[in-house]
Biopython code that builds the backbone (N, CA, C, O; Angstrom):
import numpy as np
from Bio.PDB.StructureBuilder import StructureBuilder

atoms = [
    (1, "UNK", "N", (0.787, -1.185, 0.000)),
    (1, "UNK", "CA", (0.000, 0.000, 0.000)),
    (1, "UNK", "C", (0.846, 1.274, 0.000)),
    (1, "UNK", "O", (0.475, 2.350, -0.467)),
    (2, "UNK", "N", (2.405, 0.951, 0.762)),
    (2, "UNK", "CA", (3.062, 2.767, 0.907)),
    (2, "UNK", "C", (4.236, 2.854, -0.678)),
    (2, "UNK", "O", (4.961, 1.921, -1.024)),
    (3, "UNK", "N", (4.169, 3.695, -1.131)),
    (3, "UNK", "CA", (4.937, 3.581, -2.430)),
    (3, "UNK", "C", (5.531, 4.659, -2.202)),
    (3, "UNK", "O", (4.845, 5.636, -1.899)),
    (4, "UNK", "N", (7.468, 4.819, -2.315)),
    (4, "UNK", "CA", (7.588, 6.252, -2.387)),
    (4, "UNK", "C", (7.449, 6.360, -4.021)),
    (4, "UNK", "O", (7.653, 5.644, -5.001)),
    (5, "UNK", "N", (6.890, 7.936, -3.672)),
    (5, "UNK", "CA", (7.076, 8.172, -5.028)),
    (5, "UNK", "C", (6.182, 9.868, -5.112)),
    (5, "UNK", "O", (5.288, 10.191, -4.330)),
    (6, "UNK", "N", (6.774, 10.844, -6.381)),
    (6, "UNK", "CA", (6.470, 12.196, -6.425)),
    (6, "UNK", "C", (5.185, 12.211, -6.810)),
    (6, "UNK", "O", (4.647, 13.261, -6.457)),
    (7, "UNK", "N", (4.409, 11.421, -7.435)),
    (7, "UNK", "CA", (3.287, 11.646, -8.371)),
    (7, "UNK", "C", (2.070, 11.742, -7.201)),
    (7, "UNK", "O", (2.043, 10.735, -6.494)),
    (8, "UNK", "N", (1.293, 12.527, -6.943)),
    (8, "UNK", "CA", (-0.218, 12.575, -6.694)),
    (8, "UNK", "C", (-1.080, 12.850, -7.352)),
    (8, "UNK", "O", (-0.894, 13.906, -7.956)),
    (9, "UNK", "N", (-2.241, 12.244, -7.588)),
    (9, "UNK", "CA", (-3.454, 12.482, -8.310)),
    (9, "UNK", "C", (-4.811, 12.671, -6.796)),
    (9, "UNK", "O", (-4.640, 12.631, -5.577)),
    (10, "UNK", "N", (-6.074, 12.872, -7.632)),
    (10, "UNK", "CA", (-6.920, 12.732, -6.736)),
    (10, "UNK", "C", (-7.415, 11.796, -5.667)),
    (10, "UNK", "O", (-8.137, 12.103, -4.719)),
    (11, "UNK", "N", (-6.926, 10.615, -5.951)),
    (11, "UNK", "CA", (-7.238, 9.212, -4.971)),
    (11, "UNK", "C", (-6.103, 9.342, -3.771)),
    (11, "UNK", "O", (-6.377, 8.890, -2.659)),
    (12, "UNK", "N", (-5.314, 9.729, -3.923)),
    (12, "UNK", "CA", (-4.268, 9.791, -3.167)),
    (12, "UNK", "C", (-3.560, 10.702, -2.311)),
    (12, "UNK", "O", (-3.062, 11.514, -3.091)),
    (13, "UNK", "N", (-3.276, 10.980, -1.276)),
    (13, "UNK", "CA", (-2.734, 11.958, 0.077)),
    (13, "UNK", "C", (-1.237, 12.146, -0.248)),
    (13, "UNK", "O", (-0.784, 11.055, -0.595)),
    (14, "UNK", "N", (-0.609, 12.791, -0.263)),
    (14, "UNK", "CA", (0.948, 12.465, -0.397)),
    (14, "UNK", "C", (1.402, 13.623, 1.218)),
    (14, "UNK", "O", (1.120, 14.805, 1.413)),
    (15, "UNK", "N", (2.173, 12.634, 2.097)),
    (15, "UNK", "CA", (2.911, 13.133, 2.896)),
    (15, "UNK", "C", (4.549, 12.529, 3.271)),
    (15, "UNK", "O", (4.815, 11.432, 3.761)),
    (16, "UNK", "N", (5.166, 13.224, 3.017)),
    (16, "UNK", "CA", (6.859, 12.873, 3.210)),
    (16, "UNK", "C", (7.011, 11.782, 2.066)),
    (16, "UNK", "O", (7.146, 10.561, 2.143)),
    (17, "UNK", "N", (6.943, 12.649, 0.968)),
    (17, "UNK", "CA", (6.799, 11.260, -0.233)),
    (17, "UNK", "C", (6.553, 10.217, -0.211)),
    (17, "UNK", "O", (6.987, 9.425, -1.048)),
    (18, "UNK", "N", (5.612, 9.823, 0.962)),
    (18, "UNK", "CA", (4.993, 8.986, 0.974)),
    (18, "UNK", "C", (3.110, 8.576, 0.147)),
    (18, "UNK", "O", (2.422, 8.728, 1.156)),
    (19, "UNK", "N", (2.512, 8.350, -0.533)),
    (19, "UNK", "CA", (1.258, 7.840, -0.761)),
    (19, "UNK", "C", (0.692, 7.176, -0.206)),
    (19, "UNK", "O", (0.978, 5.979, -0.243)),
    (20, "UNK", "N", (-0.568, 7.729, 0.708)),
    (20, "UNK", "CA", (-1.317, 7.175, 1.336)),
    (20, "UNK", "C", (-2.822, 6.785, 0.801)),
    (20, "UNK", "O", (-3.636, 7.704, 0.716)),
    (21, "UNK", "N", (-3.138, 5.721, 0.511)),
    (21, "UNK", "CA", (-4.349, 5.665, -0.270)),
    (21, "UNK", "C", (-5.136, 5.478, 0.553)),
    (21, "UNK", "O", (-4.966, 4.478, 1.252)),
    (22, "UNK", "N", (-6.363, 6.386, 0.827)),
    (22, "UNK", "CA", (-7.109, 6.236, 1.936)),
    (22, "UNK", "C", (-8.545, 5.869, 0.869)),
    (22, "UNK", "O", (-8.681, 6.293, -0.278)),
    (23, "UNK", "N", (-9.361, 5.121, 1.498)),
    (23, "UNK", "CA", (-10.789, 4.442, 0.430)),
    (23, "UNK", "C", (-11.724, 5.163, 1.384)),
    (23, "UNK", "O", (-11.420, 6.050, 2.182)),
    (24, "UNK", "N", (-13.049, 4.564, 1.136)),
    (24, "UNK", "CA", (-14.344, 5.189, 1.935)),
    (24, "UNK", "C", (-14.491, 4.840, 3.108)),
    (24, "UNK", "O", (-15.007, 5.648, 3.881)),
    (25, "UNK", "N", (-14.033, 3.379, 3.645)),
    (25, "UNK", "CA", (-14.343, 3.417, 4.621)),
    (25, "UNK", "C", (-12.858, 4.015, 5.807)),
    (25, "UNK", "O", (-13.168, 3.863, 6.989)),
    (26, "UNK", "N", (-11.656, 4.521, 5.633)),
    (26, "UNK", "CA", (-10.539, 5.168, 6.102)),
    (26, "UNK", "C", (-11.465, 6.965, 6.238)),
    (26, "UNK", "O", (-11.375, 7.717, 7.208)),
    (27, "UNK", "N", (-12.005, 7.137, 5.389)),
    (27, "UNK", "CA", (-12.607, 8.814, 5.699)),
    (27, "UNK", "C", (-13.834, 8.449, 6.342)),
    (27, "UNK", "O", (-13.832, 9.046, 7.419)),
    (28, "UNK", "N", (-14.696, 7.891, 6.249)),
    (28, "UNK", "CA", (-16.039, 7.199, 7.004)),
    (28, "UNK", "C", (-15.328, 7.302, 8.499)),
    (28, "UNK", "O", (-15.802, 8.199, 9.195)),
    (29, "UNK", "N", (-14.111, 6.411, 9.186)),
    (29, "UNK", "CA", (-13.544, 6.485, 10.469)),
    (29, "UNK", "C", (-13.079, 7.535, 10.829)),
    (29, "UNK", "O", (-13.294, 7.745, 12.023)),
    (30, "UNK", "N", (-12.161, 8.816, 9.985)),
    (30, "UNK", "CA", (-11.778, 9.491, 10.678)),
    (30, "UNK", "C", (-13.116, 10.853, 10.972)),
    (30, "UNK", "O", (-13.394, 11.718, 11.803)),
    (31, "UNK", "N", (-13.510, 10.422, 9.959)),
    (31, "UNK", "CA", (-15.033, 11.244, 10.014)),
    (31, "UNK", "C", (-15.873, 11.123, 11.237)),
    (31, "UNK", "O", (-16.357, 12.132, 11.749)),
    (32, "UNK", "N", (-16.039, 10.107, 11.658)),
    (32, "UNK", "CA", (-16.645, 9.415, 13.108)),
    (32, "UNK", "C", (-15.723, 9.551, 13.902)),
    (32, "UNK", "O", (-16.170, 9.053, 14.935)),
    (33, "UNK", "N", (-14.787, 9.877, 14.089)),
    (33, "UNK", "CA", (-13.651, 9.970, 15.132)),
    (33, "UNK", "C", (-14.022, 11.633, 15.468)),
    (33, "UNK", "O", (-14.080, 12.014, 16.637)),
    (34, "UNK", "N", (-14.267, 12.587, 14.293)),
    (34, "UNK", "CA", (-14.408, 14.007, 14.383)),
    (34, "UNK", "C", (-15.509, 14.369, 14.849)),
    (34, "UNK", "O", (-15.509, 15.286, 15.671)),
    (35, "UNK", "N", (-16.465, 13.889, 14.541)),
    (35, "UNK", "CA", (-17.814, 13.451, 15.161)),
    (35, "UNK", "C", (-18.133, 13.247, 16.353)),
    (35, "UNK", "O", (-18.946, 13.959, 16.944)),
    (36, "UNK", "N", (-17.535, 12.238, 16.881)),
    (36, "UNK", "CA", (-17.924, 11.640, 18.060)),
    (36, "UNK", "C", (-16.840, 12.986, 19.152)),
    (36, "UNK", "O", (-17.432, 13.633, 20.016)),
    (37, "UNK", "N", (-15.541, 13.169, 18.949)),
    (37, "UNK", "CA", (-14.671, 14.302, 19.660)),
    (37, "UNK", "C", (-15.745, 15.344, 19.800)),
    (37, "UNK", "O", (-16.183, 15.333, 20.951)),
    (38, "UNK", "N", (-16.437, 16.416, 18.882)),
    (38, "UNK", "CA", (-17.083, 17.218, 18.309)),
    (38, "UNK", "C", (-18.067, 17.063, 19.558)),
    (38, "UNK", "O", (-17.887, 17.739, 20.571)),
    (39, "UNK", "N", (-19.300, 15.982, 19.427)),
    (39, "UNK", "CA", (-20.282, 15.448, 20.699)),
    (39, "UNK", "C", (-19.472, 15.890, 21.662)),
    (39, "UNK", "O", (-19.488, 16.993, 22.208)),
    (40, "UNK", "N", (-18.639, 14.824, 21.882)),
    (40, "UNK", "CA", (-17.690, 15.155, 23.642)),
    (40, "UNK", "C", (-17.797, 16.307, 23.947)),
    (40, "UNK", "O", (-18.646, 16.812, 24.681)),
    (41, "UNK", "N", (-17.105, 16.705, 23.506)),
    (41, "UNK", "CA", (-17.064, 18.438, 23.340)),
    (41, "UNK", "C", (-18.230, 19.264, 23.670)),
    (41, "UNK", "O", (-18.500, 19.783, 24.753)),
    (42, "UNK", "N", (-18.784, 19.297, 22.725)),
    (42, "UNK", "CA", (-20.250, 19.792, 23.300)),
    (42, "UNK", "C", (-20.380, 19.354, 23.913)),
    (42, "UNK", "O", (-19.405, 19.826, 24.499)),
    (43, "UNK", "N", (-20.991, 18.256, 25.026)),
    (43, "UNK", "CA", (-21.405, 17.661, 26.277)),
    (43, "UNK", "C", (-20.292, 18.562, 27.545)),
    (43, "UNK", "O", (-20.612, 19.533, 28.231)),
    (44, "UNK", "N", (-19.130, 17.928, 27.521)),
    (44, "UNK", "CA", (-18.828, 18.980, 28.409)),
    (44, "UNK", "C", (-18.537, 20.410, 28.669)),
    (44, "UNK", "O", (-18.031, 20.862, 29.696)),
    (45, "UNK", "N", (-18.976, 21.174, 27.454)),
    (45, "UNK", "CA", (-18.920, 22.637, 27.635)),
    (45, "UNK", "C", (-20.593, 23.055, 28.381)),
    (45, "UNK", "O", (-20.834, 24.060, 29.050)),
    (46, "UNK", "N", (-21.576, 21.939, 28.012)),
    (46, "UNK", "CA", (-22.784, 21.422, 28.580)),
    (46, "UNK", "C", (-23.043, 21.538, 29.520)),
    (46, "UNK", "O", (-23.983, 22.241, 29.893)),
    (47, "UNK", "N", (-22.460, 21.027, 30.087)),
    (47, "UNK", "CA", (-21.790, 20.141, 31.618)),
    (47, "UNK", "C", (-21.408, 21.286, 32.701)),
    (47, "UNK", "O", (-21.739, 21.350, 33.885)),
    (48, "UNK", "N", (-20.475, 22.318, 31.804)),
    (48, "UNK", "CA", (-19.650, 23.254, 32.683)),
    (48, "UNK", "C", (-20.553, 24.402, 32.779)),
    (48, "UNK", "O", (-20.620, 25.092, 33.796)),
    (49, "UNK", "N", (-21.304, 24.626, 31.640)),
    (49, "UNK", "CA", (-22.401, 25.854, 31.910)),
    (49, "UNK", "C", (-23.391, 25.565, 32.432)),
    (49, "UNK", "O", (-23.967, 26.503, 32.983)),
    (50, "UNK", "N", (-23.993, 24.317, 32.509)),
    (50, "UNK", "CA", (-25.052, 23.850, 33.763)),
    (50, "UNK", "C", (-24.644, 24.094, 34.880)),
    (50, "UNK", "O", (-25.302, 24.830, 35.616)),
    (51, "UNK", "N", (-23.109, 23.379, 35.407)),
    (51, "UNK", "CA", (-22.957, 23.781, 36.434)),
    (51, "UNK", "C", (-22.912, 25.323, 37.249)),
    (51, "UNK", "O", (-23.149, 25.650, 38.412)),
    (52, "UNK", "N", (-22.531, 26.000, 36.155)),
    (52, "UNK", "CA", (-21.965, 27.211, 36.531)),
    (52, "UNK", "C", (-23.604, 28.074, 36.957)),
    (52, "UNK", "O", (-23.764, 28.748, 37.974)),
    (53, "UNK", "N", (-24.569, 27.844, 35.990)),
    (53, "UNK", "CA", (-26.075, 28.356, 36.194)),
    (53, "UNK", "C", (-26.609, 27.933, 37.480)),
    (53, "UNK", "O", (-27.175, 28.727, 38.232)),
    (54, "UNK", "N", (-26.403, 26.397, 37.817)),
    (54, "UNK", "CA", (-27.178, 25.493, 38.944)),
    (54, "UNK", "C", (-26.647, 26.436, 40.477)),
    (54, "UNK", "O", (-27.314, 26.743, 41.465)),
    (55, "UNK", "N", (-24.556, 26.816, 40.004)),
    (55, "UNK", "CA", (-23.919, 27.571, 41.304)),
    (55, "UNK", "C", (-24.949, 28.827, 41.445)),
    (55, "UNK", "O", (-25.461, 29.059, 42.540)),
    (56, "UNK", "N", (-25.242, 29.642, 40.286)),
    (56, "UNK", "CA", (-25.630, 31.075, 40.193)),
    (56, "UNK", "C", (-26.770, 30.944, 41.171)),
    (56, "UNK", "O", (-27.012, 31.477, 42.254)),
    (57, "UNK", "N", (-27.474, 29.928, 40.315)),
    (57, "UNK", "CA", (-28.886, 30.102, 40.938)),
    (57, "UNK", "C", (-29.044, 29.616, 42.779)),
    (57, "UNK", "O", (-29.766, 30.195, 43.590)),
    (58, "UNK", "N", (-28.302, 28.626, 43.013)),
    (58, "UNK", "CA", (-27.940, 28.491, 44.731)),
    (58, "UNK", "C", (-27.627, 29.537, 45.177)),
    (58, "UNK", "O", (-28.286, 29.763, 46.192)),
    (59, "UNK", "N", (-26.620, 30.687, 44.828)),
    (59, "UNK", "CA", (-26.465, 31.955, 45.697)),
    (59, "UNK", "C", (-27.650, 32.505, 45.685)),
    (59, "UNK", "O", (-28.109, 32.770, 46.796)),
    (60, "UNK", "N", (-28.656, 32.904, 44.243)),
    (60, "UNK", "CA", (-29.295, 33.929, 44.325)),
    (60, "UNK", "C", (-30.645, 33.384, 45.506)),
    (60, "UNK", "O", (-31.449, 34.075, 46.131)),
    (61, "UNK", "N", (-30.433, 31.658, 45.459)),
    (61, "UNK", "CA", (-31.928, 31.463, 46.462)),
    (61, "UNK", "C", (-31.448, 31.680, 47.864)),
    (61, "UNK", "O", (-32.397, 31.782, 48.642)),
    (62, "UNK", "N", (-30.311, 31.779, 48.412)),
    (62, "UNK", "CA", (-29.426, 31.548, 49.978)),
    (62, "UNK", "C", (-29.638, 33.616, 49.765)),
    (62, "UNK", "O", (-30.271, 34.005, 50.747)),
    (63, "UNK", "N", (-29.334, 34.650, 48.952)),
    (63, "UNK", "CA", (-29.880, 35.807, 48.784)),
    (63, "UNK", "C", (-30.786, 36.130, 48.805)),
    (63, "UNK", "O", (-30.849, 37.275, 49.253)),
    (64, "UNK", "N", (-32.103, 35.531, 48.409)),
    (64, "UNK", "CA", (-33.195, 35.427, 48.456)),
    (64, "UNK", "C", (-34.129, 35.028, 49.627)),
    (64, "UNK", "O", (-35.274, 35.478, 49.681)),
    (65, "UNK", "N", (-33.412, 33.797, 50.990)),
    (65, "UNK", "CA", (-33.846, 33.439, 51.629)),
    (65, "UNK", "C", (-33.047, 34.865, 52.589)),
    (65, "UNK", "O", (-33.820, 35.758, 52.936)),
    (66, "UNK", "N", (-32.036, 34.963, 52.847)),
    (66, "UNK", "CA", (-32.034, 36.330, 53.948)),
    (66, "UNK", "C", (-32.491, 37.888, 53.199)),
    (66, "UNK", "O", (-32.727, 38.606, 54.170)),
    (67, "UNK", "N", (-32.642, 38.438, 52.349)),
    (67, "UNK", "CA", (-33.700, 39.257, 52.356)),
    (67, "UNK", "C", (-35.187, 39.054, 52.895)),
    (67, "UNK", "O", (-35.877, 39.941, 53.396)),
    (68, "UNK", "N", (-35.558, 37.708, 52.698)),
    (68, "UNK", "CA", (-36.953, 37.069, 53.098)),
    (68, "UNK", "C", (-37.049, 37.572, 54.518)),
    (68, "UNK", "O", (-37.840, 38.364, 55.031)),
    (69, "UNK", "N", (-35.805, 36.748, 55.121)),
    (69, "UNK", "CA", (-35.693, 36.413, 56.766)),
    (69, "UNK", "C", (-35.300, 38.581, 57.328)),
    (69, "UNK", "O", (-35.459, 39.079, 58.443)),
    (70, "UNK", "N", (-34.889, 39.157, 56.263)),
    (70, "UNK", "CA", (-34.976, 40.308, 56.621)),
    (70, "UNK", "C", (-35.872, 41.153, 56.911)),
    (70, "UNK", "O", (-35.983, 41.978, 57.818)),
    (71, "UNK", "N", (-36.632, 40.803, 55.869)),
    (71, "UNK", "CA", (-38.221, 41.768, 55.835)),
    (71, "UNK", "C", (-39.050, 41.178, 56.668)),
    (71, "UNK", "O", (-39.708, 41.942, 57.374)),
    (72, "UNK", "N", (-39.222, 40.007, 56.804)),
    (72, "UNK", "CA", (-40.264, 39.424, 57.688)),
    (72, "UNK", "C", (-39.823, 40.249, 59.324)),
    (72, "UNK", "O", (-40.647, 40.912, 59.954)),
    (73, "UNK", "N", (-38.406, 40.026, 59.775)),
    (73, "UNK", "CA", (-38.078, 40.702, 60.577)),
    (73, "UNK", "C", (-38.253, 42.696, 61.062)),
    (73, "UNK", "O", (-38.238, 43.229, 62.171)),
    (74, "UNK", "N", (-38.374, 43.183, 59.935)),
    (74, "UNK", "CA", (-39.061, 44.480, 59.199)),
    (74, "UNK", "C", (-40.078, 44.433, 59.705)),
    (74, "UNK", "O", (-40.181, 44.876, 60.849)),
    (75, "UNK", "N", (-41.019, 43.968, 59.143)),
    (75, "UNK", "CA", (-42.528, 43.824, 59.627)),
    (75, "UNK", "C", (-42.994, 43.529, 60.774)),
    (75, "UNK", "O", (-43.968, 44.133, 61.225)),
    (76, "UNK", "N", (-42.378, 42.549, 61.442)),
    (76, "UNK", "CA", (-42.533, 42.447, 62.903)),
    (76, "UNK", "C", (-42.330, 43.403, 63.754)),
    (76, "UNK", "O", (-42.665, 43.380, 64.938)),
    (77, "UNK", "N", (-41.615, 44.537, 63.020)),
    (77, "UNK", "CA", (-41.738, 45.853, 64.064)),
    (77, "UNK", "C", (-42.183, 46.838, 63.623)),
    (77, "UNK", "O", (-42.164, 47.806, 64.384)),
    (78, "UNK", "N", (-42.659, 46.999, 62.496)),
    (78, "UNK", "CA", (-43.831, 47.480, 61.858)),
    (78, "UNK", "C", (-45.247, 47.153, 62.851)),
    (78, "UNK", "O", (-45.841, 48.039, 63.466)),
    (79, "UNK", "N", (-45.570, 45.948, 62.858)),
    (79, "UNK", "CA", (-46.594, 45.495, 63.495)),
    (79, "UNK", "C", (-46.954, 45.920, 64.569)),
    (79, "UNK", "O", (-48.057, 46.240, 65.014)),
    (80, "UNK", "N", (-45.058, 45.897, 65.334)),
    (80, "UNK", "CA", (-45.495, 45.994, 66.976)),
    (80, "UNK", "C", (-46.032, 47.601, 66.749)),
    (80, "UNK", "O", (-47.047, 47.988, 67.328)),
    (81, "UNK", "N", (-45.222, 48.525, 65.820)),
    (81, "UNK", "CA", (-45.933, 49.515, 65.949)),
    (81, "UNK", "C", (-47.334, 49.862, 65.734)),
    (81, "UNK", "O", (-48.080, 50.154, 66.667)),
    (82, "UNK", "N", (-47.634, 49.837, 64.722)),
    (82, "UNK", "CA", (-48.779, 49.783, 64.719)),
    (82, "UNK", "C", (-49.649, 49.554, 65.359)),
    (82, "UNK", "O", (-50.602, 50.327, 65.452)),
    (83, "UNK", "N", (-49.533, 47.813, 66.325)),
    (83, "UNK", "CA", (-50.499, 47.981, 67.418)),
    (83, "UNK", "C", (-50.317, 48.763, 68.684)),
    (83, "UNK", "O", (-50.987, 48.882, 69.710)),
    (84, "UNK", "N", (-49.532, 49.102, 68.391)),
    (84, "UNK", "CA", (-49.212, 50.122, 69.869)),
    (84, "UNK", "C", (-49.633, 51.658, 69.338)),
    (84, "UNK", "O", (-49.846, 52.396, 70.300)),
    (85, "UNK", "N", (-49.766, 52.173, 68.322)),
    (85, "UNK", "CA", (-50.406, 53.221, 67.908)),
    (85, "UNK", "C", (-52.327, 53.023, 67.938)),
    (85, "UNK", "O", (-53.286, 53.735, 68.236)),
    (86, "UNK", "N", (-52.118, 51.712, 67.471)),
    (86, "UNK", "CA", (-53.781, 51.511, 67.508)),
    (86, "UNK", "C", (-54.302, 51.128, 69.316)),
    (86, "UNK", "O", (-55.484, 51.104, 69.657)),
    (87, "UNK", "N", (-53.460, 50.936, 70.002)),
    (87, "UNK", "CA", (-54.095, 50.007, 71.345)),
    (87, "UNK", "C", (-53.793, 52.243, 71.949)),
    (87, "UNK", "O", (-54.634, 52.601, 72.774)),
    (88, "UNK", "N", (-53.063, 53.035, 71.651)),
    (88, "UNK", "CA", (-53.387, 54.443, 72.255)),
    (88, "UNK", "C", (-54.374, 55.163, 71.469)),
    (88, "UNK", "O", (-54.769, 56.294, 71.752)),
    (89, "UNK", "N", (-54.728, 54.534, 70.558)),
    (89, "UNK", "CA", (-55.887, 55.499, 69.548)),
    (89, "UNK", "C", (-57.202, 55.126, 70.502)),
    (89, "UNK", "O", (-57.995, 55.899, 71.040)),
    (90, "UNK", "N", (-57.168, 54.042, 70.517)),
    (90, "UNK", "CA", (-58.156, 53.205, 71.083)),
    (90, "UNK", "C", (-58.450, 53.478, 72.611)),
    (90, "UNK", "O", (-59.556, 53.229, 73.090)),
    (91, "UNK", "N", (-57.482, 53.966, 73.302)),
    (91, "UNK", "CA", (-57.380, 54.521, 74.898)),
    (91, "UNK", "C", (-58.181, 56.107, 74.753)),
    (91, "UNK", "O", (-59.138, 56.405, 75.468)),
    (92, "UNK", "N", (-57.617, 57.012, 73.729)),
    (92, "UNK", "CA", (-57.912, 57.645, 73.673)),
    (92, "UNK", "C", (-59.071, 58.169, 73.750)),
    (92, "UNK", "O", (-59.489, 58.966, 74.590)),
    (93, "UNK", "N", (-59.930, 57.423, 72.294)),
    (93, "UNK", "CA", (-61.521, 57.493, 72.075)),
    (93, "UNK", "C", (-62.163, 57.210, 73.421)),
    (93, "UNK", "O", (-62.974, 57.888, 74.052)),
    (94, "UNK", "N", (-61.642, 56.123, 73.687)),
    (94, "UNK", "CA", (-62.287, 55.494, 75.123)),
    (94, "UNK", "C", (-62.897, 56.642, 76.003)),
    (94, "UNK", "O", (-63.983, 56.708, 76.577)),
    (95, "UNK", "N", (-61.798, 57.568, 75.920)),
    (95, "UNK", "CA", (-61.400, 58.127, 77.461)),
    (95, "UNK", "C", (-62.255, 59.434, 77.304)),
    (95, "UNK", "O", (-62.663, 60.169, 78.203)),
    (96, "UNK", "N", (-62.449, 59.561, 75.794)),
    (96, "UNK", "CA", (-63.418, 60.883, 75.365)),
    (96, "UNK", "C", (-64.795, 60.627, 75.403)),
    (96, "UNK", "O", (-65.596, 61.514, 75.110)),
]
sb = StructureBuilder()
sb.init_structure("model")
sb.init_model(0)
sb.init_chain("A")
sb.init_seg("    ")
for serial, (resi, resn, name, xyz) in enumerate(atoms, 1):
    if name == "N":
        sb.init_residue(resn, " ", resi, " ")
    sb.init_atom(name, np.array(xyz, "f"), 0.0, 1.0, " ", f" {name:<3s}", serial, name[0])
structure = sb.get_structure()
């Protein structure tokens, strides 16, 4: 199959004066070799931006849960005010 020799035509690869005759099923394999790398590839660039979204989104809910735990805390003294404005509104009228 290896011949040295200068001549190339279309059937034939020439590297280091060497002739490599590659047929259909030699490009069919390296074709599926490029293919299948290509997949890989995509899958783990896949892989790495899932992860990186799945990290994002864990901070923003652990951010999300202490603003929560903030405001609720907010309101609870909101409240107390309020009823303590309403329990002297309420003394007041009384007393008139």
């Amino acid at each position: 199959m290896h011949r040295r020799t200068m001549v190339c035509n279309q059937q034939y690869y020439c590297t280091n004066l060497r002739v490599i005759h590659m047929n259909e099923v030699d490009i069919i394999q390296f074709l599926l070799v490029g293919i299948t790398t290509s997949f890989g590839l995509l899958i783990m660039i896949l892989g790495w931006m899932g992860n990186k979204v799945y990290t994002k989104l864990s901070e923003m809910s652990t951010s999300m849960h202490n603003i929560e735990q903030d405001f609720q805390g907010r309101l609870i003294i909101l409240d107390r005010r309020v009823t303590t404005v309403e329990t002297r509104c309420n003394l007041h009228h009384e007393a008139n």
